[in-house]
N, C-alpha and C positions, 0 to 999 in steps of 0.2 A: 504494500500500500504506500502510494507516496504522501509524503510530508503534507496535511492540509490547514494551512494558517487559522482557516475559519472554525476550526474543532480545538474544543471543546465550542458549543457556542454559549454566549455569556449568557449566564444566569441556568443553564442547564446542569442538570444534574451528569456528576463526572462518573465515566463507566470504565474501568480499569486495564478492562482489554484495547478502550478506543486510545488511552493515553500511553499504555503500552506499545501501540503499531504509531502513534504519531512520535512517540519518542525515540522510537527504532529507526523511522522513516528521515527520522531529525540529525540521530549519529550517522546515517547512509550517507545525507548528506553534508555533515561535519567530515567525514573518512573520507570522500569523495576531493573534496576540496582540499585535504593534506596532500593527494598525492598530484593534484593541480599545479600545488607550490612548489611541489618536488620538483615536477616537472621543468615549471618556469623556472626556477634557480640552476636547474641544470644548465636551462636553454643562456642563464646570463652569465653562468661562467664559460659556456663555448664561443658566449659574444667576446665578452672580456680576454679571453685566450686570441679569437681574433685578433680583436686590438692590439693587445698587445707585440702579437705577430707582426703586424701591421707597422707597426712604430718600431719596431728591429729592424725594417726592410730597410733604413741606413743604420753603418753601424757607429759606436760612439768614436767618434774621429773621422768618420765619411765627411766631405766636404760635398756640395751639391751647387749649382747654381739654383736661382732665385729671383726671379721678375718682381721686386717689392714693388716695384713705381708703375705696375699696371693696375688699371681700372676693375675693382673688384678681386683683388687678391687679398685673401685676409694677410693679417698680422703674423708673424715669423711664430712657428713652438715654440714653447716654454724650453725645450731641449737642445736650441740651437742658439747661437749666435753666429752673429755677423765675423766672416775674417778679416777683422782689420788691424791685428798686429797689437790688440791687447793683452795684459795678462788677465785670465779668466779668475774675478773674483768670484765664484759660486760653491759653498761647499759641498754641497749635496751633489756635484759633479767630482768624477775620477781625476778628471782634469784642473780641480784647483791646484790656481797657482799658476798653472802653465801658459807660456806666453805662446796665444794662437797664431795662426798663421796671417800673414797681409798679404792678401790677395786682390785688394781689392783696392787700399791705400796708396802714397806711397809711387811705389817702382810699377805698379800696377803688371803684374806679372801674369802670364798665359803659366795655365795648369799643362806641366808633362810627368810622364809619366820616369819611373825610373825605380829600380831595385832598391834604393834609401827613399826616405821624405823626407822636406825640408830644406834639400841643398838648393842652392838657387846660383845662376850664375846667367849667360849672355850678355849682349851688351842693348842698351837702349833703343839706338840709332842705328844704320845703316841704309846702303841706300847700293844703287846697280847700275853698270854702267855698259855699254855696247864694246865687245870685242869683236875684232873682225878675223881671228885666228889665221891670225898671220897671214891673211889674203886666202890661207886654204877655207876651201865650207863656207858656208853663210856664216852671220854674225849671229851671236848669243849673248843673251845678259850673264855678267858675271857680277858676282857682290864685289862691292869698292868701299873704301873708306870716305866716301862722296858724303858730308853731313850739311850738302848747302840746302838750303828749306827747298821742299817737294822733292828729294829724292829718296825720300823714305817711304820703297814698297813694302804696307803690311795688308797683309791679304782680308777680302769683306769679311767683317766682323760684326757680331752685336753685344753689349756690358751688358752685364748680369751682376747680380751681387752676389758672391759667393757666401754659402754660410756653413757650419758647421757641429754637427752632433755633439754636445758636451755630456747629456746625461741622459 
């Protein structure tokens, strides 16, 4: 018998059998609802494992570029900051203390890749000039120490703001 609100009706005399199947009808569905919650608490710790999945996908030290200054991009994580060549006051990162990387500042430096991190080296400027290889072949650009304004080929580009996993 399911659960019916309107029983007992008021002012009637109570019959023991009928309080008996509404009280039974009452824990089916108190028992029912335990394992509802079960259910949903399961369902929000495999949310939560997402997430958290989700927020690994860089890891603490991964560096990423960053479009801040487009229309409609929220506000940087709580877990990153900007590489501009501070030291990361944050305790609750692995990385206090540590002076981050400028990437962004500064020498404004193109990200390569390389078997250490960190090291930085090239030169600013440069620029190219027309060889004509000794009259043998066509002519070729060769790099020159040419630094007079406009001869500095760097290939099309777009700034990003790099930023950085701290916690």
């Amino acid at each position: 018998m399911p659960f019916d609100p309107t029983k007992p009706a008021n002012s009637s005399p109570l019959s023991s059998a009928e309080m008996r199947d509404q009280l039974n009808a009452l824990k089916a569905l108190i028992d029912g609802l335990e394992s509802r919650v079960t259910a949903l608490e399961a369902q929000v710790a495999s949310l939560v494992a997402q997430i958290t999945a989700l927020a690994n996908l860089v890891p603490i030290g991964g560096v990423i570029p960053w479009f801040k200054d487009t229309p409609g991009v929220p506000p940087m994580p709580a877990n990153f900051v900007e590489c501009n060549g501070q030291i990361l006051n944050d305790p609750a990162s692995p990385l206090d203390g540590q002076l981050m990387p400028d990437a962004n500042t500064g020498a404004e430096r193109f990200i390569r890749g390389n078997l250490v991190s960190g090291l930085t080296g090239g030169i600013a400027t440069f620029a190219t000039v027309a060889a004509d290889n000794a009259g043998v072949g066509p002519t070729f650009n060769a790099v020159t120490t040419d630094y007079s304004p406009g001869a500095i080929p760097i290939p099309p580009f777009i700034t990003a703001v790099y930023i950085i996993r701290v916690k």
